[in-house]
Backbone as CSV, one residue per row, in Angstrom:
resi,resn,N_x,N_y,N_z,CA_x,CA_y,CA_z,C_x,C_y,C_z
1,UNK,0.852,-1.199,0.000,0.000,0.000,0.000,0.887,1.249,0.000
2,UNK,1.344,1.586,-1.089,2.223,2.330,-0.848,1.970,3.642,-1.529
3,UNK,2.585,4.855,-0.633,1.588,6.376,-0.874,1.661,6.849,-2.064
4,UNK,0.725,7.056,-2.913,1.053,8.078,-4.392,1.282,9.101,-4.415
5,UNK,0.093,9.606,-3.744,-0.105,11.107,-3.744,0.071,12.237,-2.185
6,UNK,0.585,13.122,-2.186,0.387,13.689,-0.543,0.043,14.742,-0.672
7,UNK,-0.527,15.265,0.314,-1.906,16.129,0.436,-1.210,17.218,1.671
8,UNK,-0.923,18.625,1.159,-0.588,19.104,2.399,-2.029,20.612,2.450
9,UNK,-2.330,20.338,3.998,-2.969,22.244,4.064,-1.843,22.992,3.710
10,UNK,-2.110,24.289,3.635,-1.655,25.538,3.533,-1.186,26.466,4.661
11,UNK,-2.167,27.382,5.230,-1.977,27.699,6.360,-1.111,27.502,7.271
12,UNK,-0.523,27.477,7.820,0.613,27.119,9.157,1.309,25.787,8.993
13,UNK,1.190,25.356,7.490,1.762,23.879,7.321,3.173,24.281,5.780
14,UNK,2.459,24.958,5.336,2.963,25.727,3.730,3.740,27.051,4.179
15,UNK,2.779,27.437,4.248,3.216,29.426,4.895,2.599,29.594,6.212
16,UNK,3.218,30.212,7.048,3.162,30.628,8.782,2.088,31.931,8.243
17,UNK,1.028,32.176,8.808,0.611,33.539,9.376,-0.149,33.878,10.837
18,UNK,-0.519,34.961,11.166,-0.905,35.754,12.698,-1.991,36.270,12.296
19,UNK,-3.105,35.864,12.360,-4.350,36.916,12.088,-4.216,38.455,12.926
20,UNK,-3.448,38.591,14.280,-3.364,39.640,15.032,-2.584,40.405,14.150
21,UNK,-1.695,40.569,13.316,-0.989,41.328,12.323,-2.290,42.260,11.460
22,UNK,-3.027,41.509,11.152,-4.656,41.860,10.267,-4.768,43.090,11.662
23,UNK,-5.117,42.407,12.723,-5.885,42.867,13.537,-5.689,44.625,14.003
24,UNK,-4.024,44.456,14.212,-3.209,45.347,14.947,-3.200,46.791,13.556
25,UNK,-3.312,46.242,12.236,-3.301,47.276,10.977,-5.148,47.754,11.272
26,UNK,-5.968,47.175,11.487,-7.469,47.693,11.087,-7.373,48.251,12.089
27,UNK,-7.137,48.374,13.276,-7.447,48.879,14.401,-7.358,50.780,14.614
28,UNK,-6.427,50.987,13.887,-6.300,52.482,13.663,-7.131,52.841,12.740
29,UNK,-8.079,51.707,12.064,-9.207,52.641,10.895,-10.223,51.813,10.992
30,UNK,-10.877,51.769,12.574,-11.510,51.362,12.536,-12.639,51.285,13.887
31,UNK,-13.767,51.103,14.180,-14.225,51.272,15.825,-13.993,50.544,16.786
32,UNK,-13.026,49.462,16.558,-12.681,48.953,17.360,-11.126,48.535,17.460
33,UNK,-10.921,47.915,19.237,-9.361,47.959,19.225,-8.854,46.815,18.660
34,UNK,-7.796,46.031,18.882,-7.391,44.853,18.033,-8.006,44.006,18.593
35,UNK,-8.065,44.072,20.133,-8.488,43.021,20.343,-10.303,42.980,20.845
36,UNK,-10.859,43.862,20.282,-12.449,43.178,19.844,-12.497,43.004,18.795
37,UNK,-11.874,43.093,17.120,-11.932,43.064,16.169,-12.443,41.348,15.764
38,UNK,-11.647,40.567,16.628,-11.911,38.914,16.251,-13.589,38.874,17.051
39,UNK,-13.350,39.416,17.749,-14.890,38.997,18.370,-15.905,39.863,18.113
40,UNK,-15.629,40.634,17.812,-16.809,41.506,16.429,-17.178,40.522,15.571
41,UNK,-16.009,40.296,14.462,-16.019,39.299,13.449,-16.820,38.182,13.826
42,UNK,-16.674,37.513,14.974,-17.115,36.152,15.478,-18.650,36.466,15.679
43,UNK,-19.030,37.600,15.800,-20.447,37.535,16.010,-21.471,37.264,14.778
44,UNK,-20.838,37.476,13.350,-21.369,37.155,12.010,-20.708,35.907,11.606
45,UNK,-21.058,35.384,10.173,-20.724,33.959,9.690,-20.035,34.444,8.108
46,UNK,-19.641,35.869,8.409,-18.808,36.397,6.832,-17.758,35.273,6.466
47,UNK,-17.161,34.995,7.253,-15.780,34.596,6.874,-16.244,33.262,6.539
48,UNK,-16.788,32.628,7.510,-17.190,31.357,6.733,-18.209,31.080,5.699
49,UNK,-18.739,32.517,5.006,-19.677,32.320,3.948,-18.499,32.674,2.875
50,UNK,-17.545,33.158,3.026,-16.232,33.660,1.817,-15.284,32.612,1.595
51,UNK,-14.989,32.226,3.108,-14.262,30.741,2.595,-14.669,29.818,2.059
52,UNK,-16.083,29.600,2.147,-17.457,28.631,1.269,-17.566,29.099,0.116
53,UNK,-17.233,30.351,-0.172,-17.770,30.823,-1.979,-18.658,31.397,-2.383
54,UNK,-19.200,31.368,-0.749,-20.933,32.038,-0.858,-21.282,33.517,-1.073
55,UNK,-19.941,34.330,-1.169,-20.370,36.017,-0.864,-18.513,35.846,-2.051
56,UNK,-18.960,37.082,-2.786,-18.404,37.742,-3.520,-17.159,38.371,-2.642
57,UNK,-15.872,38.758,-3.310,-14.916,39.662,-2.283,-15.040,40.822,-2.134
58,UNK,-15.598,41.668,-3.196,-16.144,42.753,-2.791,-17.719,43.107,-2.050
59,UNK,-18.485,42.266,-2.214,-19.421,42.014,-1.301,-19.157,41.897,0.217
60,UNK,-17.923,40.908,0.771,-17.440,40.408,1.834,-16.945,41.834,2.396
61,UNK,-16.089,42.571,1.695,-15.586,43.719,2.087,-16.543,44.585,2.684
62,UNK,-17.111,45.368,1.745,-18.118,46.136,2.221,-18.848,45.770,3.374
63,UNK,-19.823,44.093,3.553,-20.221,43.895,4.582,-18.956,43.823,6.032
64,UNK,-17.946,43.420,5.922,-17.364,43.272,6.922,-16.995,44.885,7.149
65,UNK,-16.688,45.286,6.296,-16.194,46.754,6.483,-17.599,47.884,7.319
66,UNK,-18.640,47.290,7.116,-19.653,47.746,7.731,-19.301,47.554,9.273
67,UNK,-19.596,45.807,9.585,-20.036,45.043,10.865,-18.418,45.608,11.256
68,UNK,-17.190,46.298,11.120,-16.186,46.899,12.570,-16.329,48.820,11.818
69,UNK,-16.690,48.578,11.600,-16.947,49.834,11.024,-15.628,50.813,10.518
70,UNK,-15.194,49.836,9.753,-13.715,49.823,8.909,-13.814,51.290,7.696
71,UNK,-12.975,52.229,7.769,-13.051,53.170,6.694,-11.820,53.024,5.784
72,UNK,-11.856,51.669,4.783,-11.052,51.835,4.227,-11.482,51.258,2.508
73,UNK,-10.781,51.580,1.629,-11.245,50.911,0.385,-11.136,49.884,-0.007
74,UNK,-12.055,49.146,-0.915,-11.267,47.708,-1.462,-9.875,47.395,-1.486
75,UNK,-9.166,47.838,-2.357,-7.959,47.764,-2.592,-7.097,47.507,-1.117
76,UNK,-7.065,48.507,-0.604,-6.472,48.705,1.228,-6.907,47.749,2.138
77,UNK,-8.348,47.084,2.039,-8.497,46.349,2.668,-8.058,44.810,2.569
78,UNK,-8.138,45.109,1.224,-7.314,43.379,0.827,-5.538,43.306,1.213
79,UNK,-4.516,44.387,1.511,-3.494,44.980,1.886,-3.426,44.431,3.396
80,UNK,-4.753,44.890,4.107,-4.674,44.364,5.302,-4.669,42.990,5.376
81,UNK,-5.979,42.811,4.763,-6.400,41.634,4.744,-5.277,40.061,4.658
82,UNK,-4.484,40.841,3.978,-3.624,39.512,3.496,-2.277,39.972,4.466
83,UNK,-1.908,40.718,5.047,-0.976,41.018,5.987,0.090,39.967,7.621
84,UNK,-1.169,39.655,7.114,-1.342,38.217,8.226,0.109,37.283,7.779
85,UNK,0.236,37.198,6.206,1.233,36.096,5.755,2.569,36.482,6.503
86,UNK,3.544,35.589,6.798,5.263,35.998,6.913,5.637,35.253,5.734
87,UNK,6.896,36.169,5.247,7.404,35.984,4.020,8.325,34.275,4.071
88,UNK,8.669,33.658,5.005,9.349,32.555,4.918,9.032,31.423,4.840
89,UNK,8.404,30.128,4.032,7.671,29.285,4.028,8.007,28.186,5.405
90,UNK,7.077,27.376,6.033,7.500,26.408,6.980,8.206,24.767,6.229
91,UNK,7.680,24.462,4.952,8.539,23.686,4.010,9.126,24.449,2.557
92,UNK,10.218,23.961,3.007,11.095,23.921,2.090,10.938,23.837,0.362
93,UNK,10.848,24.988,-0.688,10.473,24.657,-1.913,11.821,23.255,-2.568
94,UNK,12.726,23.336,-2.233,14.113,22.545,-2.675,13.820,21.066,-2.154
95,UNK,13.083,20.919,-1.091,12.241,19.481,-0.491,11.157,18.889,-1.750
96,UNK,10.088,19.968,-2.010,9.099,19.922,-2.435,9.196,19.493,-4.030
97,UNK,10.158,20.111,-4.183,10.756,19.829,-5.719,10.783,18.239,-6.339
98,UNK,11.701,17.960,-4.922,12.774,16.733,-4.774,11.001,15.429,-4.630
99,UNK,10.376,16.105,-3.796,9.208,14.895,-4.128,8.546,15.087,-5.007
100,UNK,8.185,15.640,-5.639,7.512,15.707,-7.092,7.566,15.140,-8.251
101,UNK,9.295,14.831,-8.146,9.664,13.948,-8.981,9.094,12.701,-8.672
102,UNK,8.421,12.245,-7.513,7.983,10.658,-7.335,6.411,10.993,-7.192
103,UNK,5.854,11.923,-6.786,4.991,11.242,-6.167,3.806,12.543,-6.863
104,UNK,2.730,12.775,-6.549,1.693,13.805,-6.660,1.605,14.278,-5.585
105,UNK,1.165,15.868,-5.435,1.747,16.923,-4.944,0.101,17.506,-4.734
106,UNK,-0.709,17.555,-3.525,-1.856,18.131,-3.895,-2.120,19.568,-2.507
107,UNK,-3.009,20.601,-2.790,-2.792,21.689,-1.629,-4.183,21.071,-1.306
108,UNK,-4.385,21.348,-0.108,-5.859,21.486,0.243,-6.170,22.840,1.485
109,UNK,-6.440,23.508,1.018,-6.829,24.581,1.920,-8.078,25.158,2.251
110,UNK,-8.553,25.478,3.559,-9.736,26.539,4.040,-9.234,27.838,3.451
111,UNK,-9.076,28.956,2.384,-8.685,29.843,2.256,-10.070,30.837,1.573
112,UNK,-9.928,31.738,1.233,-10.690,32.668,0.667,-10.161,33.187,-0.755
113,UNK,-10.602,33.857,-1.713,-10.471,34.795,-2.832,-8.949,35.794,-2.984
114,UNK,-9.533,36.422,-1.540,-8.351,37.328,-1.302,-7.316,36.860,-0.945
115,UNK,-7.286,36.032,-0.346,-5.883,35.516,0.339,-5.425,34.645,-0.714
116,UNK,-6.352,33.779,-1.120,-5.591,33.043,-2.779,-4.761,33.976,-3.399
117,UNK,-6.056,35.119,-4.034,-4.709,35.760,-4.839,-3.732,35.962,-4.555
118,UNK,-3.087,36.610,-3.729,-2.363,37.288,-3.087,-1.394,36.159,-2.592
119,UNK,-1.460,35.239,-2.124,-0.232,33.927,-1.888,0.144,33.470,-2.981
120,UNK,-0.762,33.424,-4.267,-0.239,32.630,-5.243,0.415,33.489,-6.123
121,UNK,0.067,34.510,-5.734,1.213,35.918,-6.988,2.704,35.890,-5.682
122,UNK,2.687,35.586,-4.332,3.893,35.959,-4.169,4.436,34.676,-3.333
123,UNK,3.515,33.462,-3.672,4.485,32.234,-2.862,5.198,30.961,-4.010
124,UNK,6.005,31.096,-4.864,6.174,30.525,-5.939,6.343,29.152,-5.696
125,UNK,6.521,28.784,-4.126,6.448,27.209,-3.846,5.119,26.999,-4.314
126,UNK,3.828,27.589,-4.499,2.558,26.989,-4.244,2.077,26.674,-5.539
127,UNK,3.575,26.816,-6.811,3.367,26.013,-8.353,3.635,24.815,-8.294
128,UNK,4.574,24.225,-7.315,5.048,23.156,-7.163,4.117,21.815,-7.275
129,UNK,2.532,22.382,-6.571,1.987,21.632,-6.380,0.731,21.327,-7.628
130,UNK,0.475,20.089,-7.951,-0.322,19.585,-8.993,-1.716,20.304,-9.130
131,UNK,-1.990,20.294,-8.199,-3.790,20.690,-7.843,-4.223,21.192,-6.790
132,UNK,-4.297,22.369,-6.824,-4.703,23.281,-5.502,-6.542,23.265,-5.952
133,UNK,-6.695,22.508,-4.228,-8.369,22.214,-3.586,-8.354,23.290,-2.957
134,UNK,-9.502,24.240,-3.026,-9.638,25.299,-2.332,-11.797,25.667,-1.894
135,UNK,-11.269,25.985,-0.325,-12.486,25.955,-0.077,-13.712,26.594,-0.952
136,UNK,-13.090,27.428,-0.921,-14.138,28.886,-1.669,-14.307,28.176,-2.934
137,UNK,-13.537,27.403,-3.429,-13.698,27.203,-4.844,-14.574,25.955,-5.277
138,UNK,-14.429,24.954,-4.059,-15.336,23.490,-3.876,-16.485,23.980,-3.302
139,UNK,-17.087,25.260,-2.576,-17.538,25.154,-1.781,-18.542,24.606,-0.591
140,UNK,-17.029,23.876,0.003,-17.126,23.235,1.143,-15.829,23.246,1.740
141,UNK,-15.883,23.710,3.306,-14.848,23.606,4.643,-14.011,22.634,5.127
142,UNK,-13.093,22.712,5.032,-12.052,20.873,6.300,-13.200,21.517,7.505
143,UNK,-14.246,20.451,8.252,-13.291,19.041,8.151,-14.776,18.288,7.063
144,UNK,-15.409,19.190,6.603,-16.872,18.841,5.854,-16.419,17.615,5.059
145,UNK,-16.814,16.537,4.571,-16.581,15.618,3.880,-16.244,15.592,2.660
146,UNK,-17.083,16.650,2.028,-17.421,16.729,0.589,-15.944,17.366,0.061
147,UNK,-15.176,18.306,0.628,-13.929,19.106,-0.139,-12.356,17.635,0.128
148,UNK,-12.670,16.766,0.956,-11.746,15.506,0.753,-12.141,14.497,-0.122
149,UNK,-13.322,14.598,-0.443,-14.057,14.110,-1.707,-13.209,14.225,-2.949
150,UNK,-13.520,15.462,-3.013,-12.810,16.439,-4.400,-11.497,15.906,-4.279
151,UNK,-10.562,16.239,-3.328,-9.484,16.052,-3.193,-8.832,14.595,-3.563
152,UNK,-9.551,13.770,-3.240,-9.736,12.373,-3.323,-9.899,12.260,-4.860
153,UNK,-10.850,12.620,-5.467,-10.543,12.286,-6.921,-9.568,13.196,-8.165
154,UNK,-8.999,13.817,-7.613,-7.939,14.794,-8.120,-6.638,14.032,-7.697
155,UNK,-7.190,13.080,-6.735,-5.474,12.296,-6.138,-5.094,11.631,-7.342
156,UNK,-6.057,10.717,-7.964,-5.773,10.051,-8.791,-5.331,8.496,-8.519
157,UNK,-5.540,8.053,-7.089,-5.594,6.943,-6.620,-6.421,6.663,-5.408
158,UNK,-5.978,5.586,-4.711,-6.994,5.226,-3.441,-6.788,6.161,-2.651
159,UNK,-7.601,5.928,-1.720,-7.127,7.045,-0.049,-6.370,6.425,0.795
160,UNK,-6.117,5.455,0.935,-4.882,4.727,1.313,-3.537,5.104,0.665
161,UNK,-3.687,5.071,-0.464,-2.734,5.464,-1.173,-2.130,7.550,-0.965
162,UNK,-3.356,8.283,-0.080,-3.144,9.426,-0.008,-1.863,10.032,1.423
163,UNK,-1.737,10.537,1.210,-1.032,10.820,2.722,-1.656,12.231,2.832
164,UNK,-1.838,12.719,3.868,-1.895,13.664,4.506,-1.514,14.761,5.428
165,UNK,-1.285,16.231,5.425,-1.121,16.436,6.729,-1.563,18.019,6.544
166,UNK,-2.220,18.580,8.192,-2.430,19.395,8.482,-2.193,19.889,9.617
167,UNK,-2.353,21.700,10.416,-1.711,21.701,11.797,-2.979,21.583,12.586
168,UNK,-4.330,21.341,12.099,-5.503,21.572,12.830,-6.063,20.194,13.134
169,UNK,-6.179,19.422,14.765,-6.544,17.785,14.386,-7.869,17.994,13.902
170,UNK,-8.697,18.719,13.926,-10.459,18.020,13.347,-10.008,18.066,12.086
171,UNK,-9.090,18.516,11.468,-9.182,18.414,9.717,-8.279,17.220,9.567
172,UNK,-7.039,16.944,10.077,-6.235,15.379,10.109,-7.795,14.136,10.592
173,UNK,-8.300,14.428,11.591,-9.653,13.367,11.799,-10.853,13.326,10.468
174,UNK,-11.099,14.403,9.856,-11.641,15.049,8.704,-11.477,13.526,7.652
175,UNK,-10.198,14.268,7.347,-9.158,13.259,6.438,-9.297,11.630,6.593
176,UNK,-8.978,11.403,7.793,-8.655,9.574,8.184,-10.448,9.170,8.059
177,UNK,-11.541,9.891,8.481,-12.273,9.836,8.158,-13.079,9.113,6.808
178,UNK,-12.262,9.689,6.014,-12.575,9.357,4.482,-11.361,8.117,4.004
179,UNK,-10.761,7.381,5.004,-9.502,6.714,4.585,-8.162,7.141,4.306
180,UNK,-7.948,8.132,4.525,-6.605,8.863,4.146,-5.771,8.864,5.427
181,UNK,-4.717,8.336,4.975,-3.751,8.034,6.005,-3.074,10.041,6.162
182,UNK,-3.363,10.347,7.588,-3.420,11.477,7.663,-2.957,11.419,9.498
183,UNK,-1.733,12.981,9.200,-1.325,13.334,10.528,-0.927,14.640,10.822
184,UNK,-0.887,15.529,12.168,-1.204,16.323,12.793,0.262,16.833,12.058
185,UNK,0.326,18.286,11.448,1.861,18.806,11.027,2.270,19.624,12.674
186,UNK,3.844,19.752,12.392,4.490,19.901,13.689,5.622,20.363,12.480
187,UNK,6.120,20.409,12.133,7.252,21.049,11.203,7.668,19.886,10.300
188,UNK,8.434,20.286,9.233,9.261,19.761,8.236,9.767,18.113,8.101
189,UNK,10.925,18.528,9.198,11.528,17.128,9.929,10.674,16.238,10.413
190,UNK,9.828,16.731,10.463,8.280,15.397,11.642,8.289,14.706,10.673
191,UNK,6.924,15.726,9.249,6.613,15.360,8.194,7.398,14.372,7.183
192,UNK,9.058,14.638,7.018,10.009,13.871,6.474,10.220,12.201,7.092
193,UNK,10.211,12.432,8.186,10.224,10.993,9.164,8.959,10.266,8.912
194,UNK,7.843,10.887,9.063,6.527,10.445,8.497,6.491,9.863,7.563
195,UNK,6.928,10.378,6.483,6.870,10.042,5.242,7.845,8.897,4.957
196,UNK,8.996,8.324,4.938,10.193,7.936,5.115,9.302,6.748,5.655
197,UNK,8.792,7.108,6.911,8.417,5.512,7.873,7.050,4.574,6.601
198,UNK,6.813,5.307,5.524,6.159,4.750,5.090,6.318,4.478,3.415
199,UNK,7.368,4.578,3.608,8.237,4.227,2.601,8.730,5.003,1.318
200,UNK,8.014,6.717,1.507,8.280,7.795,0.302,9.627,8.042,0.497
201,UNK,10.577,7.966,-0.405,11.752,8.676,-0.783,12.238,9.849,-1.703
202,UNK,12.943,10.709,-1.742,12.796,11.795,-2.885,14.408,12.255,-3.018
């Protein structure tokens, strides 16, 4: 049973980010301080209707820009918006390379519109990979069934045959769920040993 394809999230597994970075920029243009901004947010279901596909990005804007009572423009807000990223990836593109040559290479991410664009114009590891699954774009959420579905037939083999990994466990449980041999990310070196113990080489 040996792995074809591997399946990594994005988020804190691909590229590191701080939503408080977002937080700490709106806060000077906006009615609230940084730290009610998440729990403003938390009182509506925007973010999870944008990461679903369900609301437009300029739609999302405006309404969110309403609910903290944000005075800033499209453009500026997507500036913030995506601010969150740090420029240094947590794997290695020179790793990523090196498995590609064996195996299939798939992203699976909870992400949004805005933040897509904006990682994929400036993270050039994220060509590496065969087939980027994206929430907004399946719309459906990790750990929902239906977007490991997708993912699953874009693998191009069994789910046994998939490997997995993410830093969030309900989305690694998500995963094993559907048969996919799937585990909790912790950095690079984990992931390499992981992989290795199950027989991928690169």
């Amino acid at each position: 049973m040996a792995i074809k394809t591997i399946i990594f999230d994005m988020g804190k597994v691909i590229i590191p980010f701080d939503f408080q970075r977002g937080y700490d920029r709106m806060a000077p243009l906006c009615g609230y301080s940084a730290a009610e901004i998440p729990k403003r947010i938390g009182t509506c279901d925007l973010v999870t209707r944008f990461e679903s596909g369900q609301i437009e990005p300029r739609d999302f804007v405006r309404e969110l820009s309403a609910v903290l009572e944000l005075r800033v423009n499209y453009e500026e807000f997507c500036g913030i918006w995506s601010s969150i990223f740090f420029p240094e990836t947590l794997i290695q593109a020179d790793w990523l390379e090196r498995l590609r040559n064996g195996y299939r290479l798939l992203l699976l991410s909870n992400t949004n519109a805005i933040h897509y664009e904006m990682v994929s114009r400036v993270y050039p590891i994220l060509k590496l990979f065969d087939v980027h699954i994206l929430s907004h774009k399946v719309g459906a959420l990790k750990p929902s069934p239906e977007i490991y579905r997708v993912a699953l037939q874009l693998a191009d083999c069994e789910p046994y045959e998939c490997f997995f990994t993410d830093d969030i466990p309900a989305y690694v449980e998500g995963a094993k769920a559907q048969g996919i041999d799937a585990v909790q990310f912790q950095n690079q070196e984990q992931i390499q040993q992981e992989l290795r113990a199950r027989g991928v080489d690169w």
